[in-house]
C-alpha positions, 0 to 999 in steps of 0.5 A: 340751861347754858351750854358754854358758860359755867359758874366762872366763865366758860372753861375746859381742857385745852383744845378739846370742847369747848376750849378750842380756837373755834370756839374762842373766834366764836366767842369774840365775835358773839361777845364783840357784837352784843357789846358794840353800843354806839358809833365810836371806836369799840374796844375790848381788853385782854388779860392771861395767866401763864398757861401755854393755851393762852398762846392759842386761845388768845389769837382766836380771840383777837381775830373774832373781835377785829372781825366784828369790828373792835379794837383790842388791846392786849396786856400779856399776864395781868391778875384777872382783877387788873383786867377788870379794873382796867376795862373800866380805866381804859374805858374799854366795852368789854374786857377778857381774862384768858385763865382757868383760875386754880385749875392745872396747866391742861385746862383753860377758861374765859372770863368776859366782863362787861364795861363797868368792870363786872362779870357778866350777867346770866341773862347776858351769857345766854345772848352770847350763847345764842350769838355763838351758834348763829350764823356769823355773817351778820355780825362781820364788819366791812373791810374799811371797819375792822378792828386793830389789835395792839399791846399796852406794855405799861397794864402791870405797872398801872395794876401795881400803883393802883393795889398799893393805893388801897394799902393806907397811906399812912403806913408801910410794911418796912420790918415785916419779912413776907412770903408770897406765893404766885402760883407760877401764874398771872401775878408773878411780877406784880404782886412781889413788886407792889409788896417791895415798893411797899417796904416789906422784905419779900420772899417770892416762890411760884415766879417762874412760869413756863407754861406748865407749872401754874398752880402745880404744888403751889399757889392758894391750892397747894398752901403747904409749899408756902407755909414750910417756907413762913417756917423755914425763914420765919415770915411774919405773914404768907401770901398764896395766890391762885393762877389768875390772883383773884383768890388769896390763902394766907398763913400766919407765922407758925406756917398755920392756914388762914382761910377766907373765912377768917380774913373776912371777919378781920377786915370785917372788925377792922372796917367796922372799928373804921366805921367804913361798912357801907352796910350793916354785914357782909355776904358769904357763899353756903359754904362760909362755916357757921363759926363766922356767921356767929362772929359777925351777928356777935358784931351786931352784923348779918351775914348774907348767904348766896350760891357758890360763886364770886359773881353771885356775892358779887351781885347780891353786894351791889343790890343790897349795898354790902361792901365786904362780901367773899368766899371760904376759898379765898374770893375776897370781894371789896367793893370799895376798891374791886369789881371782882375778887382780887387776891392781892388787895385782900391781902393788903388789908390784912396787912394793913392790920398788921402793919398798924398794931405788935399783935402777930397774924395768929392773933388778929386771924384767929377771930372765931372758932370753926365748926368742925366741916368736912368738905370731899369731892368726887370726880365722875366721868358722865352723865348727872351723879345727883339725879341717881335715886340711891344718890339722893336717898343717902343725902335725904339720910344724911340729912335726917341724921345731921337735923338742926345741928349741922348744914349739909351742901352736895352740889356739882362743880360749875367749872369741872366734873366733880361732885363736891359735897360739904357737911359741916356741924357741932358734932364732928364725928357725926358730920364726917359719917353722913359726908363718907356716906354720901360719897359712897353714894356717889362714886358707885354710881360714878364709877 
């Protein structure tokens, strides 16, 4: 059992357990000690979106690590896949991203990566854990073996020519007018400059960050604002990013949505026609609908499943040799190029296809026909819903009318106290009963 970390980092409502200065201090110096290998010169680099906590949460930071000794090396507002793949280029001994990726203003998280640019391990954060309710005086550094801390002014720009790198060389996007929706968060500069010096005309929204409006009726959780404006200037494409830009929903130019689903079987057909699979599938989370795993066996592909969670498609990629892998939401994971999910690269695949044929987005991401899925959530204040016997009665019911005709995922949120609960199957006035009556189920119990 983990007591900080979460599915995604360790996250929470700002200054309140555990997204609290202390708590962030605690952290650099556990993370900061357990990374610090060798004699030379540690260091770790620092990546936030546009939260008015980051303001706090950073500092804390920065002191718990000086304190153990590592120098840190501060970028300012950076996508969170910029800060992985910058740990790796700056050959840097841990990287931090301060966000709460999708989630409002008044909550935050941190997300640590190793050196080799990937999240960490369970077993890892259960170290870190240990570390930050110990006794910190063995790990402070002497006086003469503090860490400084500075800023690198020139992260974006870096992040920016290494996007438009993945982005193939022989094409560019000249006519093709884009939407791109950055969600007042940690990509508001970067993503609308990589897709102009990549010829396209550019209509950005979500771009003025002032601490409180991340994520607020915009960005991959709130697509509708992007789709009216694809409508409205009659875009070819719309992009819309989360806080921290590692997720990306997409609209095609009737401002219809496009979901990771669909992106992953395009870049999958398109790879594979490349013949650029590095494997024979790709990796999806339970929550990926069974519309796309028919269109990738029909391919003559597999596609693997894993639990909810970017680090987990992540992992099973790297042990299997998979390439392509990502989630319903949008993580896109191109292991060719990233080490995480990046909502911009993604996007650059897709328009990639685009760039290189006459077929409109409604065409090239409408690849398979969706099962009929019913996804609901419900928030509760204490204790554990599902381990409630009424609870798990209505899902065991549920379970039993859907049979071998549908899936059935009832699972708690692992960045928010919520219950989320998915049914998903051919028969779509079927699946929505057995979801509505396990959602009953759940908010009396949580009321």
């Amino acid at each position: 059992m983990r007591k900080f970390f979460g599915t995604d980092g360790i996250r929470g409502t700002a200054n309140s357990w555990p997204m609290t200065p202390d708590i962030a201090l605690r952290v650099g110096m556990a993370a900061g000690s357990l990374f610090k290998r060798g004699e030379h010169r540690h260091r770790v680099v620092i990546g936030k979106d546009t939260r008015l906590s980051g303001y706090m949460i950073e500092p804390a930071l920065v002191s718990g690590f000086t304190a153990v000794g590592m120098d840190v090396f501060q970028f300012g507002p950076l996508p969170t896949p910029a800060v992985a793949m910058l740990t790796r280029s700056l050959r840097a001994d841990l990287g931090v991203m301060i966000s709460a990726s999708h989630n409002a203003y008044c909550d935050n998280g941190i997300k640590l990566f190793g050196p080799d640019g990937y999240k960490l391990s369970d077993d890892v954060e259960l170290q870190i854990e240990k570390l930050i309710e110990s006794d910190p005086k063995d790990i402070l550094a002497e006086p003469d073996r503090l860490g400084r801390a500075q800023r690198i002014e020139d992260a974006r720009a870096r992040y920016i020519e290494f996007a438009k790198r993945t982005f193939p060389r022989n094409l560019r996007l000249e006519g093709l007018r884009i939407v791109i929706d950055c969600a007042n968060g940690a990509a508001y500069k970067a993503a609308p400059t990589a897709l102009w010096e990549l010829g396209a005309e550019v209509v950005a929204m979500g771009v003025e960050p002032n601490g409180f409006n991340i994520n607020e009726k915009c960005g991959s959780t709130y697509p509708e604002a992007m789709c009216e404006k694809v409508r409205e200037i009659r875009a070819d494409i719309g992009i819309a990013l989360d806080g921290d830009a590692d997720r990306v929903i997409i609209a095609d130019e009737n401002g219809e949505i496009v979901d990771g689903d669909q992106v992953i079987a395009l870049i999958t057909k398109a790879w594979q026609a490349e013949d650029r699979l590095s494997a024979k599938g790709v990796v999806t989370t339970v929550m990926s609908n069974l519309g796309l795993e028919r269109y990738i066996e029909s391919l003559g592909l597999e596609m693997a499943r894993t639990q909810v969670g970017d680090r987990y498609v992540v992992e099973h990629m790297r042990r299997h040799g998979y390439n392509i892998g990502g989630e319903q939401s949008g993580h896109i994971v191109l292991s060719d190029f990233s080490t995480t999910g990046d909502g911009l690269v993604a996007a650059l695949q897709v328009l990639g296809v685009v760039a290189s044929g006459n077929r409109p987005v409604s065409e090239l991401c409408s690849l398979f026909e969706p099962l009929p899925q019913i996804l609901r959530n419900v928030r509760y204040k204490q204790g554990k819903p599902l381990d409630e016997a009424a609870v798990r009665d209505a899902i065991a019911e549920a379970s039993t009318r859907l049979g071998t005709t549908g899936r059935l995922i009832v699972r708690p949120s692992g960045t928010e106290p919520v219950i989320r609960i998915m049914g998903e199957g051919d028969d779509e006035s079927l699946v929505r009963a057995v979801v509505n009556d396990i959602v009953t189920a759940v908010e009396d119990v949580a009321a």
